[in-house]
C-alpha positions as CSV (number, residue, x, y, z in Angstrom):
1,X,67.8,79.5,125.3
2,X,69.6,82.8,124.5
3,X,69.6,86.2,126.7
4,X,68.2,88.8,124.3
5,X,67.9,92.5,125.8
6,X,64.9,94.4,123.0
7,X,65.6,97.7,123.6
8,X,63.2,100.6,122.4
9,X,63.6,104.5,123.2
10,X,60.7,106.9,123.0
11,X,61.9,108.7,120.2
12,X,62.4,108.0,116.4
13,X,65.9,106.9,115.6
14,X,68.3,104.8,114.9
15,X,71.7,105.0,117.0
16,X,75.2,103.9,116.5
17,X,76.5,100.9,118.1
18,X,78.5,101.0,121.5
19,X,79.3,98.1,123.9
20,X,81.0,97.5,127.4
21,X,80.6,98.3,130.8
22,X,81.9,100.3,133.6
23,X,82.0,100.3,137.3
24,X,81.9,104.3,138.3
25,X,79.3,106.6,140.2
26,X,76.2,107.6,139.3
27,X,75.6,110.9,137.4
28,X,73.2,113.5,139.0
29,X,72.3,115.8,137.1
30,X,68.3,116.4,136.0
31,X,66.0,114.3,133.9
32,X,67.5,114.6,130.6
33,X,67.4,111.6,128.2
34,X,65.0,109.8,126.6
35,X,63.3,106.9,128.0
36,X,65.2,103.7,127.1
37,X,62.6,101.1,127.6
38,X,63.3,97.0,127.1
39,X,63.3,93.6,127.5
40,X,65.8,90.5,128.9
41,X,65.4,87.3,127.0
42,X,67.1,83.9,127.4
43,X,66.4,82.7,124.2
44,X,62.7,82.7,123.8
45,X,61.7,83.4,127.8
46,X,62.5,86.5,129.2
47,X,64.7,86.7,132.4
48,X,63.3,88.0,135.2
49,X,65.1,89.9,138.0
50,X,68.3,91.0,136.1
51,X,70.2,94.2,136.9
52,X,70.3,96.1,133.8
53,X,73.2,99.0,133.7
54,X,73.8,102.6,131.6
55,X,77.2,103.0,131.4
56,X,79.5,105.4,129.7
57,X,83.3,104.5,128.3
58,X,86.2,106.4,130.6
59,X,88.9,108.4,128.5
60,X,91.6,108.4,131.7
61,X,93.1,104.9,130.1
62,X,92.5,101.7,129.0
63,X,90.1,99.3,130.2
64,X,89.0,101.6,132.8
65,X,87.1,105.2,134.2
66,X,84.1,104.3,132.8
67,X,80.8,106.1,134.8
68,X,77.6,104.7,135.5
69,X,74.8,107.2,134.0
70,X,71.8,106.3,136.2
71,X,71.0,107.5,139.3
72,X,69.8,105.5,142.6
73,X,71.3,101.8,142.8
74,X,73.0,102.3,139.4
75,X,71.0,99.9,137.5
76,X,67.0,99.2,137.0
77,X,65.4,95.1,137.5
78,X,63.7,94.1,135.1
79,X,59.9,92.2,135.9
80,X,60.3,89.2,137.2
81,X,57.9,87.6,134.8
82,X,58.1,89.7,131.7
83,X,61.8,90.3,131.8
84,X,61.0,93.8,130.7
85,X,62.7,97.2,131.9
86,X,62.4,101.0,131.8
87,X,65.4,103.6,132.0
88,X,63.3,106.9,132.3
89,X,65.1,109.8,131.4
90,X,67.4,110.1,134.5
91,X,70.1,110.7,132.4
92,X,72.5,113.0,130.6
93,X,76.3,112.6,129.0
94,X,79.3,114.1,129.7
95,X,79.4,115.0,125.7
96,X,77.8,114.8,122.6
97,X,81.3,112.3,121.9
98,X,80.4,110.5,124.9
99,X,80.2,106.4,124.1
100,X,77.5,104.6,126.2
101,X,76.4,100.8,126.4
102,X,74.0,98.3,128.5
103,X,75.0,95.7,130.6
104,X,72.8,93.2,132.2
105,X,73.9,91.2,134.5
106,X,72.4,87.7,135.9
107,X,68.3,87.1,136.4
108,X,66.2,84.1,135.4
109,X,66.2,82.6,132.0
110,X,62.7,81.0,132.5
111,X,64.1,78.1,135.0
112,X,62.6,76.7,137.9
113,X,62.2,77.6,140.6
114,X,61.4,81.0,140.2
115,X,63.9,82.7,142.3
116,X,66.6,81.1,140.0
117,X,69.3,83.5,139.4
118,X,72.5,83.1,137.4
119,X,75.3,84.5,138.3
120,X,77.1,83.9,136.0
121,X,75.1,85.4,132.9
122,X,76.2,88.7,131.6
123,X,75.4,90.6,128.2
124,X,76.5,93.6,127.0
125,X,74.6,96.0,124.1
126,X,75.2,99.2,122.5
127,X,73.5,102.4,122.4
128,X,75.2,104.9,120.7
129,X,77.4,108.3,121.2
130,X,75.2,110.9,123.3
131,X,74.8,113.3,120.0
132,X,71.5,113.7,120.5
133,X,70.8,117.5,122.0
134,X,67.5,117.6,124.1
135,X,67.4,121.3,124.1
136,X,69.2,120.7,127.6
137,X,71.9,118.0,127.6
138,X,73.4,115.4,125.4
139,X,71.8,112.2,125.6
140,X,71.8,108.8,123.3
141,X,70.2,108.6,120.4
142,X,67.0,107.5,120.6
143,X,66.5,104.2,118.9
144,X,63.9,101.4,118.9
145,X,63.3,97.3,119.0
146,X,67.1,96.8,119.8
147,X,67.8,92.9,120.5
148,X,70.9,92.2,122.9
149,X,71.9,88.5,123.1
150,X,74.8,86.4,122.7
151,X,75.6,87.5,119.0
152,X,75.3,91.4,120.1
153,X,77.7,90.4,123.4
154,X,80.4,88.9,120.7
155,X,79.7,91.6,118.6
156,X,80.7,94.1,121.2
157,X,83.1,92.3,123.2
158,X,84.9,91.7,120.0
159,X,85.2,95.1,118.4
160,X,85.9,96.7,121.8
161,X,88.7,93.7,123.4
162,X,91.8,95.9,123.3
163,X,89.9,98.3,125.5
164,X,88.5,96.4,128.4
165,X,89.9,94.6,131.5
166,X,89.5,91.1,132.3
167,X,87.6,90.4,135.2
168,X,85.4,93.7,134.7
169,X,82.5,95.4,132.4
170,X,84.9,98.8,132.2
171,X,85.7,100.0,128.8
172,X,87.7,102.8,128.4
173,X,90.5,104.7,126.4
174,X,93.3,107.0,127.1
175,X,92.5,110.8,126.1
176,X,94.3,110.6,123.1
177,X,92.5,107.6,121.6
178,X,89.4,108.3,121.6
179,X,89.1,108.2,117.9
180,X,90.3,104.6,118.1
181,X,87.5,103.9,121.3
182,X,85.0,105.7,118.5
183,X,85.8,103.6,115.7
184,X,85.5,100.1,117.5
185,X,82.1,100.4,118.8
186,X,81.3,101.3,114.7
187,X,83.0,98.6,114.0
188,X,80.2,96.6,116.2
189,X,77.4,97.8,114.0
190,X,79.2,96.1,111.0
191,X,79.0,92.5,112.9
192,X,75.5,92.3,114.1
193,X,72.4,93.8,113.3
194,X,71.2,95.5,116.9
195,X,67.4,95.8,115.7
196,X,67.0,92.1,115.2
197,X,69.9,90.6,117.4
198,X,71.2,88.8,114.4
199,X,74.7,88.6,112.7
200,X,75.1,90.4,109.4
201,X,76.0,88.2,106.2
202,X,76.9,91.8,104.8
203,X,77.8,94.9,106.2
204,X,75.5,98.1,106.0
205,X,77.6,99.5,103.1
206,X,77.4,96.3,101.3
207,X,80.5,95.8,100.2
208,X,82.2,93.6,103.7
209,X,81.6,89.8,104.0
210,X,80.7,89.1,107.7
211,X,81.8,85.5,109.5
212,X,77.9,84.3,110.6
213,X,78.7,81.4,110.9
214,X,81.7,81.8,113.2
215,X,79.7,84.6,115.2
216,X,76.7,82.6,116.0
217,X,78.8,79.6,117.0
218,X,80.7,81.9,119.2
219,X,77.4,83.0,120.9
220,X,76.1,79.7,120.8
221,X,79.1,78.9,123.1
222,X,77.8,81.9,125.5
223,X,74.6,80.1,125.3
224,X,75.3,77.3,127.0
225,X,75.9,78.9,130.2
226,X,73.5,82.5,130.0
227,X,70.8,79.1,129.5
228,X,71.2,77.6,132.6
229,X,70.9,78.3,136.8
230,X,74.8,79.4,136.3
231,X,77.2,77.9,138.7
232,X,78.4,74.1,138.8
233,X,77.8,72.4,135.0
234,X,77.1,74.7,132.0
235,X,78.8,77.5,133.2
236,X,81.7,76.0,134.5
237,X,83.2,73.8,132.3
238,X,82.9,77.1,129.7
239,X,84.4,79.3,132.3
240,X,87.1,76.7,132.6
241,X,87.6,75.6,129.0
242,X,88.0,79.5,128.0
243,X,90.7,79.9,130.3
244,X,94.1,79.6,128.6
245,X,96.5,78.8,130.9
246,X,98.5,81.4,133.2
247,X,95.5,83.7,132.3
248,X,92.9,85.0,134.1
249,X,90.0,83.0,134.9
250,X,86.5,84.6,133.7
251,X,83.4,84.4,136.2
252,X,80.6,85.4,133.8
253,X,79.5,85.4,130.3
254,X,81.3,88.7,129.0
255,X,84.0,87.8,130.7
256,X,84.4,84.3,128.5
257,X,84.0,86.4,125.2
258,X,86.3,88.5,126.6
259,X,88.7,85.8,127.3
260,X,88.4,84.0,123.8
261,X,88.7,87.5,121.9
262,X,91.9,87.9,123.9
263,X,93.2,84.4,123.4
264,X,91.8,83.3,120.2
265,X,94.4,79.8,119.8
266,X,93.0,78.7,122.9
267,X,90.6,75.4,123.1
268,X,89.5,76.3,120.3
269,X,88.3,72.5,119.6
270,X,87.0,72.2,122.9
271,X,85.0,75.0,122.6
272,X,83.5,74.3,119.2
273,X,82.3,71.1,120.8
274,X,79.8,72.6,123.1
275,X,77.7,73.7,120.5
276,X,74.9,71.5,119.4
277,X,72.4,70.9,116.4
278,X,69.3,72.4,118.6
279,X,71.4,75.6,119.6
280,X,69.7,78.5,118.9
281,X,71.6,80.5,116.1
282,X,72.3,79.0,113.1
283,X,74.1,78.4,111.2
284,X,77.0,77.9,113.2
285,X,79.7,75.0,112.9
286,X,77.0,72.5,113.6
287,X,74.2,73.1,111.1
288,X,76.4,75.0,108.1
289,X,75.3,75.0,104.6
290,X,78.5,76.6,103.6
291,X,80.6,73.9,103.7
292,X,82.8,71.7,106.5
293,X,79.7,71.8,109.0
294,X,80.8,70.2,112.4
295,X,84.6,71.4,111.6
296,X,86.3,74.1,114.1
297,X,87.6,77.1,113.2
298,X,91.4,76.9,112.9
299,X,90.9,80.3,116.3
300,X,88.8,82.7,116.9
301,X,90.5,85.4,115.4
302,X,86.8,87.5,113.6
303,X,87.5,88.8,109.8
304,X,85.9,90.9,107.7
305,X,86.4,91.1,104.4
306,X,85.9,93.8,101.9
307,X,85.5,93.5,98.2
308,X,85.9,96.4,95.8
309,X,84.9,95.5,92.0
310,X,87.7,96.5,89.4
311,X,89.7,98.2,91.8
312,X,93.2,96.3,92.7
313,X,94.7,96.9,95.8
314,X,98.1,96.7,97.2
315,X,100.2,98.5,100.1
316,X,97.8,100.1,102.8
317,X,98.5,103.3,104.8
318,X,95.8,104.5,107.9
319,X,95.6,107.9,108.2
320,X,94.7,109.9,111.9
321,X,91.1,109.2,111.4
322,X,91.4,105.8,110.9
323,X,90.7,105.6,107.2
324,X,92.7,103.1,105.4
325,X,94.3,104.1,102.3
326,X,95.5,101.8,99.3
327,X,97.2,101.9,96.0
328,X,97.0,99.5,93.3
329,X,99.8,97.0,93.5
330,X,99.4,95.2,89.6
331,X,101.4,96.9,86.7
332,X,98.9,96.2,84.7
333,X,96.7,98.9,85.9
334,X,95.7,101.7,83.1
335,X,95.9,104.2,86.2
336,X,97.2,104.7,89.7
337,X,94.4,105.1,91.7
338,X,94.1,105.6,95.4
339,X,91.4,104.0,97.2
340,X,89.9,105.1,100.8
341,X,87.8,103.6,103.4
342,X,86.5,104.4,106.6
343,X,87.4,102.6,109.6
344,X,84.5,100.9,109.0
345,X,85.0,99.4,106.0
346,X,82.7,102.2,103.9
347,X,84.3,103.2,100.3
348,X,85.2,107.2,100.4
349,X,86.9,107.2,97.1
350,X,84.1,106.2,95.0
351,X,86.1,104.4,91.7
352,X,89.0,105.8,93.1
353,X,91.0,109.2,93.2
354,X,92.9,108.7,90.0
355,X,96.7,110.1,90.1
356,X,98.3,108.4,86.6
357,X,100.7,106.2,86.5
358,X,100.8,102.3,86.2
359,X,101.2,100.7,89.4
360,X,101.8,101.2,92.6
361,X,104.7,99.8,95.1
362,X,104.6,101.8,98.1
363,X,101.8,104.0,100.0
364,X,102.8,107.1,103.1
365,X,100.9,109.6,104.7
366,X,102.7,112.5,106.4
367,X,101.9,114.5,109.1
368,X,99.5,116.7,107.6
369,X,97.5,113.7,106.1
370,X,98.9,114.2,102.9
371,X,99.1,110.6,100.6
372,X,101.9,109.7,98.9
373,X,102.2,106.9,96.0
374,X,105.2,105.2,94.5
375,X,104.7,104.2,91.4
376,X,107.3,102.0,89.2
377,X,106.3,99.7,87.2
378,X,106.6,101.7,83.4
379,X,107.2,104.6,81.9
380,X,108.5,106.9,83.7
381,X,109.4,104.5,86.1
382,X,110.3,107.0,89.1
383,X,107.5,109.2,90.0
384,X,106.3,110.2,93.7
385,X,102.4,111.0,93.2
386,X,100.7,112.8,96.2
387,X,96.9,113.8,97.4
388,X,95.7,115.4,100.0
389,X,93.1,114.0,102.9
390,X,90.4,115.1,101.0
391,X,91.7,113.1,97.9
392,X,92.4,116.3,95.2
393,X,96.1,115.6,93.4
394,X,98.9,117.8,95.0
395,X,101.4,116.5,92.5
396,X,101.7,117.5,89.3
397,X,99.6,115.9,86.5
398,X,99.6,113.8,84.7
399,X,102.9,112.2,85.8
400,X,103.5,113.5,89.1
401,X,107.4,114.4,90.6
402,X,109.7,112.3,88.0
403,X,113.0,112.5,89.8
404,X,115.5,110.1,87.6
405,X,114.9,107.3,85.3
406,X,117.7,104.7,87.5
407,X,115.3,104.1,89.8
408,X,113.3,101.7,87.6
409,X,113.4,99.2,90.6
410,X,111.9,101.6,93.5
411,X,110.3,99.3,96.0
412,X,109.1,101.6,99.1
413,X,108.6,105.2,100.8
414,X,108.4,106.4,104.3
415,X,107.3,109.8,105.8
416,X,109.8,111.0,108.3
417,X,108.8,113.1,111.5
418,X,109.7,116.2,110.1
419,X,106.9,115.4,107.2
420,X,109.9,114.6,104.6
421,X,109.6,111.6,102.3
422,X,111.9,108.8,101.9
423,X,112.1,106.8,99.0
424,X,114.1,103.4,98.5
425,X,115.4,101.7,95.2
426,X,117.7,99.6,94.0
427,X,120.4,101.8,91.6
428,X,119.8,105.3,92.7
429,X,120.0,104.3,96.3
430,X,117.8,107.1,98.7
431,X,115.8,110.3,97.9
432,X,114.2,112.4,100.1
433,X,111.4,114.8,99.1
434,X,110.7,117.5,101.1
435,X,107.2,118.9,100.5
436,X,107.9,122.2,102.0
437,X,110.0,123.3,99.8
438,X,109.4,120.7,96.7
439,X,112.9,120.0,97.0
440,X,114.3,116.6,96.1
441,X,118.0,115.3,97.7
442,X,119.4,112.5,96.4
443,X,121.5,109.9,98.6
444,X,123.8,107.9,96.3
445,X,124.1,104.3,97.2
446,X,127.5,103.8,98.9
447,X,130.2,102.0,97.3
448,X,129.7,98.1,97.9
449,X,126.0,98.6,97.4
450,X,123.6,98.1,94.4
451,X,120.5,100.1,96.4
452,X,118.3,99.7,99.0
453,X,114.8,97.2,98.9
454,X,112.6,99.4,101.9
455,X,112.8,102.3,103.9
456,X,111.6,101.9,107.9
457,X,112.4,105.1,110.0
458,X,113.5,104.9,113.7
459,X,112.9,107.4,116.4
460,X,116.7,108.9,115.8
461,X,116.1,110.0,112.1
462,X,118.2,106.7,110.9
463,X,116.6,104.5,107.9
464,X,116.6,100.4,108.6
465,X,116.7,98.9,104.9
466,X,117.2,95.5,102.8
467,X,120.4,96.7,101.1
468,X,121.5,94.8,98.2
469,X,124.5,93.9,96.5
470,X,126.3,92.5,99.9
471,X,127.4,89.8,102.2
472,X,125.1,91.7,104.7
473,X,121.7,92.2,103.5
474,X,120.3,94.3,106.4
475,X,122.0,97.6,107.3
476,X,121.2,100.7,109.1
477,X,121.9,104.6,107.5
478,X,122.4,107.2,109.0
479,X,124.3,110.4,108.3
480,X,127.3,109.1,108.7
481,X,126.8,106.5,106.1
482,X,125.7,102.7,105.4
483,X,126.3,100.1,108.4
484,X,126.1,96.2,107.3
485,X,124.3,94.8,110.8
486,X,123.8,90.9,109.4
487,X,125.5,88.5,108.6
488,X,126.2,86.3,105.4
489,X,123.5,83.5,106.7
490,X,120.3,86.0,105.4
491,X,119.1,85.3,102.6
492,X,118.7,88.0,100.6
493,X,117.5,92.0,100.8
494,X,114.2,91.7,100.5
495,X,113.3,91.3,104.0
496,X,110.1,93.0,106.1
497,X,111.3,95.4,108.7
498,X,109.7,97.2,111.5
499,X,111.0,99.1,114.7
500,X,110.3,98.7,117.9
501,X,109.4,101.7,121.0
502,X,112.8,100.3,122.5
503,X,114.6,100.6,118.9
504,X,115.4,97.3,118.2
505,X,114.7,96.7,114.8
506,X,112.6,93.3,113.9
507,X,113.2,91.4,110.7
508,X,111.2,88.4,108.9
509,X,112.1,86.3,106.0
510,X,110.0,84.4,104.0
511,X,112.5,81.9,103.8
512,X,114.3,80.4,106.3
513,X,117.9,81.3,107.1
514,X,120.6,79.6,106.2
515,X,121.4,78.1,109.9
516,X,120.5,74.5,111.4
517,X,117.1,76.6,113.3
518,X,115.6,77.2,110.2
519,X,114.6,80.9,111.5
520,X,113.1,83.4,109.9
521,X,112.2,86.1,112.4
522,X,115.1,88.1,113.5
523,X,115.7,91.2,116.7
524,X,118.4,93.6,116.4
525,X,118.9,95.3,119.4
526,X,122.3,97.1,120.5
527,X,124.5,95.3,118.0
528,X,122.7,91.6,119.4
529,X,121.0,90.0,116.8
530,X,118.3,87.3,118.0
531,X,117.0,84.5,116.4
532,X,112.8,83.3,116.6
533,X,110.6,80.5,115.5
534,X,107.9,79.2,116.1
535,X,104.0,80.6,115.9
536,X,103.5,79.6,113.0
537,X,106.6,80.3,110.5
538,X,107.5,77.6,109.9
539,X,104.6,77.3,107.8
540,X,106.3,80.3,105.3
541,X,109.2,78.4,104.4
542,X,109.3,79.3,100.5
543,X,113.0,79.8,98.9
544,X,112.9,82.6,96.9
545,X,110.1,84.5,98.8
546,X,110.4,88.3,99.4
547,X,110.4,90.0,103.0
548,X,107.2,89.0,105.5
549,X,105.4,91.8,106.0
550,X,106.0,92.7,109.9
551,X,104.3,95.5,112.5
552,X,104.5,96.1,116.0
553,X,101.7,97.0,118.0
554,X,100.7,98.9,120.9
555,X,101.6,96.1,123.2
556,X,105.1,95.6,121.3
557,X,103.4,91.7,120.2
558,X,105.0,91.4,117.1
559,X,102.8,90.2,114.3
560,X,104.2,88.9,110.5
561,X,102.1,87.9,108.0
562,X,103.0,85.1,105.7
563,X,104.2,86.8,102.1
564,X,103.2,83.4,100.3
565,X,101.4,80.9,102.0
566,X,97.5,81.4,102.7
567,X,97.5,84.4,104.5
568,X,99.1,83.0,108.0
569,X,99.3,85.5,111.2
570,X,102.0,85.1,113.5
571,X,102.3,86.3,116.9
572,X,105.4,87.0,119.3
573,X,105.6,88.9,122.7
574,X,108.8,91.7,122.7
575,X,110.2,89.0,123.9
576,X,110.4,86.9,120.8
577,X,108.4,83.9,122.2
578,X,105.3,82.8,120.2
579,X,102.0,83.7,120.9
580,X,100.1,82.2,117.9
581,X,100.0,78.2,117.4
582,X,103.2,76.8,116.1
583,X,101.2,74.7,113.8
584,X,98.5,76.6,112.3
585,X,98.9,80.2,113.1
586,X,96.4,82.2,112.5
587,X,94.6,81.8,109.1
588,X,92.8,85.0,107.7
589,X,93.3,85.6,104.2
590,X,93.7,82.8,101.3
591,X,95.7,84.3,98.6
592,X,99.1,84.7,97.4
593,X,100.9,87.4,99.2
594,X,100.0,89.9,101.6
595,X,101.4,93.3,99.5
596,X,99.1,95.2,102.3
597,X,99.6,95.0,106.5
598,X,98.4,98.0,109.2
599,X,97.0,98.1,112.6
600,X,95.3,100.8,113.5
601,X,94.1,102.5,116.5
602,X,91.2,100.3,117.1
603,X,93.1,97.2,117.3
604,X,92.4,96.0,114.1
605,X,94.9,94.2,111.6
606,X,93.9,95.0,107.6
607,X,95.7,92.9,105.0
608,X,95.7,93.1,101.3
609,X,95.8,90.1,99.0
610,X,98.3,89.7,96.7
611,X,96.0,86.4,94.8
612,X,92.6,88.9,94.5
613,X,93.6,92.4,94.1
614,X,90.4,93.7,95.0
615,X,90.0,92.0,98.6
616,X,90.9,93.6,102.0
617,X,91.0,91.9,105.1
618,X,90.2,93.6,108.5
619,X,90.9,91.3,111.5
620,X,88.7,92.7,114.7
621,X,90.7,94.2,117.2
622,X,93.2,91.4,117.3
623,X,96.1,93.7,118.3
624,X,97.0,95.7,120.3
625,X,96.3,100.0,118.9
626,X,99.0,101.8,117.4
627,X,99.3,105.7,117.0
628,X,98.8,106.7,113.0
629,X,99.8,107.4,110.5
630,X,103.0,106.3,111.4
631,X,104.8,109.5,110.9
632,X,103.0,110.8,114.1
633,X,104.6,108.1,115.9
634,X,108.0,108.5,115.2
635,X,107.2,112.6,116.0
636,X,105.5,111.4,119.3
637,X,107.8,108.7,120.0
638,X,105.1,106.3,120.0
639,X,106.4,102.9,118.0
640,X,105.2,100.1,119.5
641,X,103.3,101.6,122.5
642,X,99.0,102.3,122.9
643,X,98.4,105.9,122.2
């Protein structure tokens, strides 16, 4: 049996998705939202007796502040032998931006003896933002014949992980995220279909490939507690198999989802195992018609991936509102075009805002939201193309700004914190475009040096690159010239780079180093240079292989993606000690090369495949959230920290 929640409202509507819980006081101001009325199921009998709960997310921090919305006890009981509830309209929202969600929490899932109760069952739903005006107060949207159940409490607990607490129902943001907050309970409504309780194949805009199967297997595994009396059995060998070790033990249902989101490597055979031929959503790893059935997933880890027909994609870039931005990575492209999507995966761009050009190596956006394009790959080789947010061309067509033909082998751009461009290439060494003015400086490479692969800013103004043509392929530049920081055992210059909030500079290979540890992640911090292995790398041994693509996130977990091999994720702590599997990693994407790698504020990881040009990956709030575009955390000093 499965706990279901069928939630209608006595209004016409449809709302937006929301999810969590929270343990503040009740709100008490006057009668003013619409009556939420509903049903507890655990699988096909209702559950009589459960609490059901209105709360809304806190913006005071993560993981907590969140506000119950009903007055009295905080929660209504559903009927002991339907299972149904009522909310009457005892409610109102702080704002019309205001993110709200159910919980309901233990009950009887049809069992014997009638005053059954498990404790232990918990299932979270959402409702919406409180846009709707009632002529007095904001409220939710009214909607109607909303399931939640196990694939809904995935669903949510998923898309919302980075901003919840173990070992509570609080969700909440700090007050400068709540755009990221925002966009993860959207990101809910692209998992799971909340009028029928059922995971999506597709999501709403069509064009995103949803894992079912892995979703209903997941809430099959929630099943096998939420269907039982709760304590001894069931619900605790899950509660103890979904405890990784050193972490915290869950006591209820959303507190196991919780704890596999969190810790996807963990058990993940053991876990898979408790789901049976009869359980009640399908298909799952059991009963799977698309191949392997019975076989666990490599983790838990949830991807979506996004198609877009004719249109190849390459480096990514996420603006402030959480729209991801791309560029077309293939010289063979008979225009640059710029592609963008909303956090949710919806295309903006339509075919794509064309720009000219042939190719694209390298996508910014500066502080304004401008977007900037590198494009190198023919005539005239060296030409910085730029659009604004709304996507018109700010550069000059059809060629954009052409500034020297020596820079045929141009590889990436940055956007400082004063809103300046940097762009890297081997030959013509550095060039800074300054949109303010439209003026272009050019940094000769220094003597030794043949030009520089990439371009990664840290918070002092100094540029982090692969320079070639020496002994020492990584080196830091500043204004007082080029300084060689590695030594003659790297590889070569074409190595990923990203900075920590501390400054330390992280660097991945896709090819091991030329040392007896066979290491290809590398910290340079204060003039120490650390070696890491481990999570996974190993796997991404390939000689000749560019630079892993590398990003810190808001937790400073440092995650590289494997440039050749199947689309491996790797996972280290600030620390340099592996988070992800040292076996398996963490396998999202099957392609060639990852040209593509953000987080974004939500928690989510996107990827771009270098094997299919028009596939995008976005891994569900995986990470921790990041400040962006980048350019606003260098000016806010916000590398590797949550915003």
């Amino acid at each position: 049996m499965r706990v279901c929640l069928w939630v209608g409202v006595a209004l016409a509507g449809v709302t937006g998705l929301l999810t969590g819980c929270g343990m503040g006081t009740a709100s008490s101001g006057p009668a003013a939202g619409p009556a939420i009325t509903g049903t507890v199921h655990g699988g096909q009998q209702p559950v009589g007796s459960s609490q059901v709960y209105l709360y809304e997310a806190g913006t005071t921090g993560y993981g907590t502040g969140a506000q119950s919305l009903l007055n009295g006890p905080g929660y209504v009981t559903t009927d002991p032998v339907t299972g149904s509830f009522s909310i009457s309209g005892d409610y109102s929202c702080t704002s019309e931006s205001s993110l709200v969600y159910l919980v309901a929490v233990g009950g009887n899932p049809g069992l014997m003896p009638a005053s059954t109760n498990n404790a232990n069952l918990a299932e979270m739903a959402a409702l919406g933002p409180c846009s709707y005006w009632n002529g007095t107060n904001y409220t939710v949207n009214p909607a109607t014949d909303v399931v939640i159940n196990e694939v809904t409490t995935v669903a949510s607990v998923y898309a919302l992980a980075q901003f919840m607490t173990p070992g509570t129902y609080e969700v909440g943001t700090s007050s400068t995220n709540v755009t990221g907050l925002t966009n993860a309970f959207a990101n809910v409504n692209n998992l799971v279909d909340i009028a029928s309780g059922t995971a999506r194949a597709k999501t709403p805009a069509g064009n995103g490939t949803v894992p079912q199967q892995e979703i209903n297997t997941l809430a099959d595994i929630l099943a096998t507690c939420v269907n039982s009396a709760g304590g001894t059995g069931n619900c605790s060998t899950l509660i103890a198999d979904a405890t990784p070790s050193g972490g915290t033990m869950p006591s209820d249902t959303i507190g196991v989802a919780l704890s596999i989101a969190l810790n996807p490597s963990n058990a993940v055979g053991t876990l898979n195992s408790l789901v049976t031929s009869t359980a009640p959503f399908q298909p799952n790893t059991v009963e799977c018609s698309c191949g392997n059935p019975g076989t666990a997933p490599l983790d838990w880890t949830m991807s979506v991936v996004y198609t877009f027909s004719g249109q190849p994609q390459g480096p990514i870039a996420v603006d402030a509102n959480g729209d991801v931005w791309m560029c077309p990575m293939n010289g063979g492209a008979t225009t640059t075009t710029a592609t963008e999507l909303s956090p949710t995966g919806v295309l903006l761009s339509g075919s794509g805002f064309t720009v000219g050009g042939y190719g694209c190596s390298g996508i910014t956006i500066d502080l304004t939201g401008n977007v900037w394009m590198l494009r190198t790959y023919t005539y005239p080789y060296n030409s910085l193309f730029g659009l604004n947010s709304s996507g018109q061309v700010i550069s000059p067509s059809p060629n954009g700004y052409i500034f020297g033909s020596d820079l045929n082998n141009g590889f990436n751009l940055a956007s400082d914190a004063s809103g300046d461009i940097w762009v890297a290439g081997l030959n013509y060494g550095l060039t800074k475009y300054s949109p303010a003015n439209s003026q272009f400086t050019n940094f000769p490479v220094q003597t030794g040096y043949q030009g520089y692969y990439n371009v990664v800013l840290d918070t002092q103004g100094n540029i982090w690159s692969g320079c070639s043509g020496t002994s020492a392929p990584i080196c830091e530049i500043t204004s007082s010239g080029v300084n060689p920081v590695s030594p003659s055992n790297f590889p070569n210059d074409e190595v990923g780079l990203a900075v920590d909030h501390s400054g330390a500079v992280w660097a991945a290979y896709a090819t091991a180093l030329n040392d007896s540890g066979s290491h290809q992640l590398i910290k340079i911090s204060g003039g120490q240079i650390s070696y890491f292995t481990g999570g996974g790398l190993s796997q991404a041994d390939n000689a000749g292989a560019g630079g892993d693509p590398i990003a810190i996130d808001g937790a400073g977990h440092v995650w590289v993606a494997d440039s050749l091999v199947s689309g491996f994720l790797s996972e280290f702590d600030n620390q340099g000690d592996a988070i992800s599997p040292s076996t398996t990693a963490m396998i999202q994407a099957n392609g060639y090369g990852v040209p593509g790698f953000e987080i974004d504020a939500s928690g989510s990881i996107w990827i771009s495949n270098d094997a299919s040009y028009d596939t995008l990956y976005q891994v569900i709030g995986v990470a921790a959230p990041v400040t962006t575009p980048k350019a606003l955390a260098l000016k806010n000093n916000a590398l590797g920290v949550r915003p």
